[in-house]
VMD Tcl script that builds the backbone (N, CA, C; Angstrom):
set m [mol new atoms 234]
animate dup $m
set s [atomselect $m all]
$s set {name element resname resid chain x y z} {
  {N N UNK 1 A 24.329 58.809 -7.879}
  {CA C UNK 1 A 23.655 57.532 -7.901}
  {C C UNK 1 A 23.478 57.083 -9.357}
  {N N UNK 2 A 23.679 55.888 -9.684}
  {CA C UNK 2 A 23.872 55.210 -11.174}
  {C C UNK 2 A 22.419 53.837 -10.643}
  {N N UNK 3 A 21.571 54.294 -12.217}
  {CA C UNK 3 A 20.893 52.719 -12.112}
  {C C UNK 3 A 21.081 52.186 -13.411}
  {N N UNK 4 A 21.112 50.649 -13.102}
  {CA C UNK 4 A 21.441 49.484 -13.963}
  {C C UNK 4 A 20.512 48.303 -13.422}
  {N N UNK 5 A 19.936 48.488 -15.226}
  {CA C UNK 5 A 19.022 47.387 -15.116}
  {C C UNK 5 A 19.785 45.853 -15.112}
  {N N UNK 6 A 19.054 44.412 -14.329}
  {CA C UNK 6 A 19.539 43.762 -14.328}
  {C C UNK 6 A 18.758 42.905 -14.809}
  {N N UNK 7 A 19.374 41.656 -15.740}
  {CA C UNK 7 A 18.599 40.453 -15.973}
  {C C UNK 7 A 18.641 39.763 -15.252}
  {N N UNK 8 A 17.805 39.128 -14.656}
  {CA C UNK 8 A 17.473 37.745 -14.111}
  {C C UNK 8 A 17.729 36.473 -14.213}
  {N N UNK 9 A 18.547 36.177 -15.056}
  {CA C UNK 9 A 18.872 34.700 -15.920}
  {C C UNK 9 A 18.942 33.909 -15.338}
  {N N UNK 10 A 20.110 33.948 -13.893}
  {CA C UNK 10 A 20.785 32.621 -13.113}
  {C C UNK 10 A 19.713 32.338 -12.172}
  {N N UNK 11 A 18.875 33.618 -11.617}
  {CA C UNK 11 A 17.457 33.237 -10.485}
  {C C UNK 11 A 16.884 32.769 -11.196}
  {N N UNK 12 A 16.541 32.863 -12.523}
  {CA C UNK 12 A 15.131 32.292 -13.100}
  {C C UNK 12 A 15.412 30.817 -13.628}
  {N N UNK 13 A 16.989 30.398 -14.129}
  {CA C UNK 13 A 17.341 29.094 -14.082}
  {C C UNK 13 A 17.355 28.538 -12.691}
  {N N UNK 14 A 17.719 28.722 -11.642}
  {CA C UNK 14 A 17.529 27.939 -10.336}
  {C C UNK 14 A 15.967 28.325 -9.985}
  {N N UNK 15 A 15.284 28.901 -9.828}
  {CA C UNK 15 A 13.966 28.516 -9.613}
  {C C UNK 15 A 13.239 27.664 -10.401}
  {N N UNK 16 A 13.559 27.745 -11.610}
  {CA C UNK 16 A 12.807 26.524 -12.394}
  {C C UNK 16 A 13.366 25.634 -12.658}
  {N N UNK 17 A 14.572 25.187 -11.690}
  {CA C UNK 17 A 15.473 23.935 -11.945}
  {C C UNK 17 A 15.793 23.696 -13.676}
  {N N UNK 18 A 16.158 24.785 -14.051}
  {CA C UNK 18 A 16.158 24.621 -15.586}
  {C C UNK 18 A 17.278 24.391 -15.769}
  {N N UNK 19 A 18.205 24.133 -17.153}
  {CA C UNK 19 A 19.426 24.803 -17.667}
  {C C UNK 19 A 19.612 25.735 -18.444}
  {N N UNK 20 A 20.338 26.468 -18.605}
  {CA C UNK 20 A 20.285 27.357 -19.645}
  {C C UNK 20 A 20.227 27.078 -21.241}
  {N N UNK 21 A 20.533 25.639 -21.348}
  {CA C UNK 21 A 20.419 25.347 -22.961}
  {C C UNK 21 A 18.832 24.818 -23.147}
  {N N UNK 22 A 18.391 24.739 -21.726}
  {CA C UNK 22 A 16.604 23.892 -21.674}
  {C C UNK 22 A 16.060 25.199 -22.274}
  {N N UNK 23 A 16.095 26.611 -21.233}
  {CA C UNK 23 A 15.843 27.780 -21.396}
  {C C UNK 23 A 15.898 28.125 -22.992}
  {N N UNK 24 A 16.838 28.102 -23.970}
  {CA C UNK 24 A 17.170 28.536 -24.886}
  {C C UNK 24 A 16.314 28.004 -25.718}
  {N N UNK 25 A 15.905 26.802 -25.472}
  {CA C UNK 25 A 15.115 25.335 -26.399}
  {C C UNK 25 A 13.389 26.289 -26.476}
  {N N UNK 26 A 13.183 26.345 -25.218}
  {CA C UNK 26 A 11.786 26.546 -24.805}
  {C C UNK 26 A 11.810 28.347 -25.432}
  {N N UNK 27 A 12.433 28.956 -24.991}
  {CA C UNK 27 A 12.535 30.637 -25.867}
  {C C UNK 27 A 12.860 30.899 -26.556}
  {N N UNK 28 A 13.141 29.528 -27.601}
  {CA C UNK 28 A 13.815 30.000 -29.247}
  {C C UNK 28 A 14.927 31.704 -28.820}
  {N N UNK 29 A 15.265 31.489 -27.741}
  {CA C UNK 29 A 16.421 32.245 -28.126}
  {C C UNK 29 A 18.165 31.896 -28.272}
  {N N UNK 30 A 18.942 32.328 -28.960}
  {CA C UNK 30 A 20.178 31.577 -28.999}
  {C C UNK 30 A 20.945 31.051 -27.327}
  {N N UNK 31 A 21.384 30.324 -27.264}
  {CA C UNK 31 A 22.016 29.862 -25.924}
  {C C UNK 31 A 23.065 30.807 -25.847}
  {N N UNK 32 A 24.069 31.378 -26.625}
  {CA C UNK 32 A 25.193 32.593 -26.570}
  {C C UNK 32 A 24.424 33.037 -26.232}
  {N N UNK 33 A 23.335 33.829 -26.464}
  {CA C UNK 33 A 22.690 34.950 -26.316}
  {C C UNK 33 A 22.463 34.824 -24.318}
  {N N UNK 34 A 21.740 34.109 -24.768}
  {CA C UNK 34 A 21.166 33.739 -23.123}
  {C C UNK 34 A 22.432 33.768 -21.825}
  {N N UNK 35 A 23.716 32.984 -22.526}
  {CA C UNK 35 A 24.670 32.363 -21.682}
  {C C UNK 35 A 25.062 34.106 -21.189}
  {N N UNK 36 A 25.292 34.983 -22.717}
  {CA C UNK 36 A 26.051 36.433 -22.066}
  {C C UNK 36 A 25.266 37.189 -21.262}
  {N N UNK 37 A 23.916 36.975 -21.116}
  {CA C UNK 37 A 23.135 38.066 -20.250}
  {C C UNK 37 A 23.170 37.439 -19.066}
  {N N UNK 38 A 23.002 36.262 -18.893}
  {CA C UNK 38 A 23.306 35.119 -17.475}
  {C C UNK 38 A 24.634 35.979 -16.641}
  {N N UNK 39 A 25.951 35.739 -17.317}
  {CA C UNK 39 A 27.364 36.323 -17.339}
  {C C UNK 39 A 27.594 37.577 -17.099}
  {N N UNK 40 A 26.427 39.099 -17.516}
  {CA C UNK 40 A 26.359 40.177 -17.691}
  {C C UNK 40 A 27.653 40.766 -18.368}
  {N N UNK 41 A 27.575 39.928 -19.324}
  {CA C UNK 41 A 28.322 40.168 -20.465}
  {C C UNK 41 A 27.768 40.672 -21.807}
  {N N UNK 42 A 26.363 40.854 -21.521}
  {CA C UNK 42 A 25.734 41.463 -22.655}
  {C C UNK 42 A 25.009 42.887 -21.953}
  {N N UNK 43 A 24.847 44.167 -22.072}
  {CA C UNK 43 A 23.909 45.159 -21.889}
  {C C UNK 43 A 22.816 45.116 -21.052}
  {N N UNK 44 A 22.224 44.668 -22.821}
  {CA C UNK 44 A 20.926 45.097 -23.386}
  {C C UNK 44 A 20.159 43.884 -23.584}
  {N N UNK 45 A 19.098 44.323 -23.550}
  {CA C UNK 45 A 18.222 42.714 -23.830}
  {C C UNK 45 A 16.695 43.508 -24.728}
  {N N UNK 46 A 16.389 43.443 -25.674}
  {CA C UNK 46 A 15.540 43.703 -26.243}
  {C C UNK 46 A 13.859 42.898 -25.624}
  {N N UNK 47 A 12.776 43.707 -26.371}
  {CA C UNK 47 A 11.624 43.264 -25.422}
  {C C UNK 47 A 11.087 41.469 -26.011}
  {N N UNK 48 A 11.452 41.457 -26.915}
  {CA C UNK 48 A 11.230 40.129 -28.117}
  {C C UNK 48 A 11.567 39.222 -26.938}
  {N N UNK 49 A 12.985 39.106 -26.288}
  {CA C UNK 49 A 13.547 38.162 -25.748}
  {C C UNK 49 A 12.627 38.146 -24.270}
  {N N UNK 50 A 12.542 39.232 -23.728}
  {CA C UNK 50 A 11.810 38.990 -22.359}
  {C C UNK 50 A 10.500 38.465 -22.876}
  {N N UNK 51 A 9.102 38.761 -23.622}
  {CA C UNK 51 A 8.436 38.184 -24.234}
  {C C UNK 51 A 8.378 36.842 -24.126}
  {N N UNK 52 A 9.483 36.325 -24.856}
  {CA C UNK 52 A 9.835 35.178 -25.090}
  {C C UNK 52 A 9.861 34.208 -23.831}
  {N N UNK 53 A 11.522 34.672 -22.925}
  {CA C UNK 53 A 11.394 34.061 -21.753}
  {C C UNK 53 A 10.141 34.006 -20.880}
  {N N UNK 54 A 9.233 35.118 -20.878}
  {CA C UNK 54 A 7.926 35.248 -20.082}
  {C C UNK 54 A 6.926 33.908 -20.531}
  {N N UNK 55 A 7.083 33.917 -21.605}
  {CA C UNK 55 A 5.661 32.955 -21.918}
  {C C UNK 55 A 6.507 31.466 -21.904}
  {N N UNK 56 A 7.953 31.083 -22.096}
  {CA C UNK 56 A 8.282 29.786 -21.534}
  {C C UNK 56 A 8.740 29.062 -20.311}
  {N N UNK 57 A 8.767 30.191 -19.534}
  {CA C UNK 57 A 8.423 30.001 -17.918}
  {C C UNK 57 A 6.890 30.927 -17.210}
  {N N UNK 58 A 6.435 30.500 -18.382}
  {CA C UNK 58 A 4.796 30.952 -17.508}
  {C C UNK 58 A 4.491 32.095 -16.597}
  {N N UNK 59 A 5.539 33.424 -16.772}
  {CA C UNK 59 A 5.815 34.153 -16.326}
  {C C UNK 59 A 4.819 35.366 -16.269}
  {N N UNK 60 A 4.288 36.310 -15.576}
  {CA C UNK 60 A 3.355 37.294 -15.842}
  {C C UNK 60 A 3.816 38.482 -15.249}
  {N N UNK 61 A 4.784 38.776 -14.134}
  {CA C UNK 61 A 5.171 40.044 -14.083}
  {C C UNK 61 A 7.065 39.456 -14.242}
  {N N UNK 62 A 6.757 40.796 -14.961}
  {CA C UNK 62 A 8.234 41.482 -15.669}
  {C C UNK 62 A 9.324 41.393 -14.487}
  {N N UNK 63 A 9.139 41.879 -13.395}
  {CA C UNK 63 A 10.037 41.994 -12.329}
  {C C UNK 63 A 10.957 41.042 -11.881}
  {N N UNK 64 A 9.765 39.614 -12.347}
  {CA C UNK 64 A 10.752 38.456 -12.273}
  {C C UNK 64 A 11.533 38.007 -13.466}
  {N N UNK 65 A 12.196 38.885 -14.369}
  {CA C UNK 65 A 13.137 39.200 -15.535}
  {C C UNK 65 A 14.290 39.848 -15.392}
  {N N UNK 66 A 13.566 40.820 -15.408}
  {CA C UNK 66 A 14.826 42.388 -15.162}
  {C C UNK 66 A 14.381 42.951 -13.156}
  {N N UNK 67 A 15.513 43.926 -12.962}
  {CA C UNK 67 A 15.193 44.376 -11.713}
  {C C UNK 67 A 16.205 46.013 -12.213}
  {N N UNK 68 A 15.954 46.748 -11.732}
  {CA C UNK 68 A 16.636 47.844 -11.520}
  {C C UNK 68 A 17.422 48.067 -9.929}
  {N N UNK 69 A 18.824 47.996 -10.792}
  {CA C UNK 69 A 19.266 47.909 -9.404}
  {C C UNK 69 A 19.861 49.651 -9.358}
  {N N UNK 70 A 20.301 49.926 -8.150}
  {CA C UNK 70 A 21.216 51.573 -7.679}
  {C C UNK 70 A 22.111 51.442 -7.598}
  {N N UNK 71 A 23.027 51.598 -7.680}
  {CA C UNK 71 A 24.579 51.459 -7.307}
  {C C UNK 71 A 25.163 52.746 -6.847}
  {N N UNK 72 A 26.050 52.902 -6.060}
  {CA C UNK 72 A 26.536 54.174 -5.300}
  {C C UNK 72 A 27.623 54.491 -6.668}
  {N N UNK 73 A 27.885 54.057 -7.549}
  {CA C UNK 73 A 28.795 54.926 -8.784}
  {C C UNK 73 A 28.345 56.495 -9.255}
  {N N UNK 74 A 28.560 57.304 -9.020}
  {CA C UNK 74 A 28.871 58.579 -9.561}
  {C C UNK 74 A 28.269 57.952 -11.307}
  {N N UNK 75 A 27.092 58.938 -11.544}
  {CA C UNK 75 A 27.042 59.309 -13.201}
  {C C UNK 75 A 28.049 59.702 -14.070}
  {N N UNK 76 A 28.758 59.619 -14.984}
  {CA C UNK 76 A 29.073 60.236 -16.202}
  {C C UNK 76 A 28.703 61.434 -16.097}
  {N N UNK 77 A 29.378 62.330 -15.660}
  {CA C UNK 77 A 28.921 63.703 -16.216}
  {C C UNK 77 A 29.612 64.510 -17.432}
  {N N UNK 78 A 28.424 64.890 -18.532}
  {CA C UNK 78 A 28.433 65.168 -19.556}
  {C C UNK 78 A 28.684 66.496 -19.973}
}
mol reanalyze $m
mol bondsrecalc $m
mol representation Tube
mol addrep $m
């Protein structure tokens, strides 16, 4: 069993009827930035940025950010 955390980007733009460049405006974070985690083309997301997104969608639990998902993939074994 493999877990991978997931960002939230595209739910949290359709629930708040937002866009992603509105998003970027309001979280001083870069729109690339935003567009690759939307895409899951980026990792990682540092806590600065959730922070960020939290307090410009009035946000108070985390869950509606990231989610941990399971996936049936076999670990890396080391």
């Amino acid at each position: 069993m493999k877990y991978q955390v997931k960002v939230k980007i595209r739910e949290l733009l359709e629930k708040h009827n937002m866009s992603l460049r509105k998003l970027s405006e309001l979280a001083g974070i870069r729109h690339a930035a935003l567009s690759e985690l939307a895409n899951g083309k980026r990792k990682n997301i540092n806590f600065g940025h959730i922070e960020r997104i939290a307090k410009a969608l009035d946000i108070t639990d985390i869950r509606e950010i990231i989610d941990l998902e399971i996936t049936e993939e076999k670990e890396d074994e080391e």
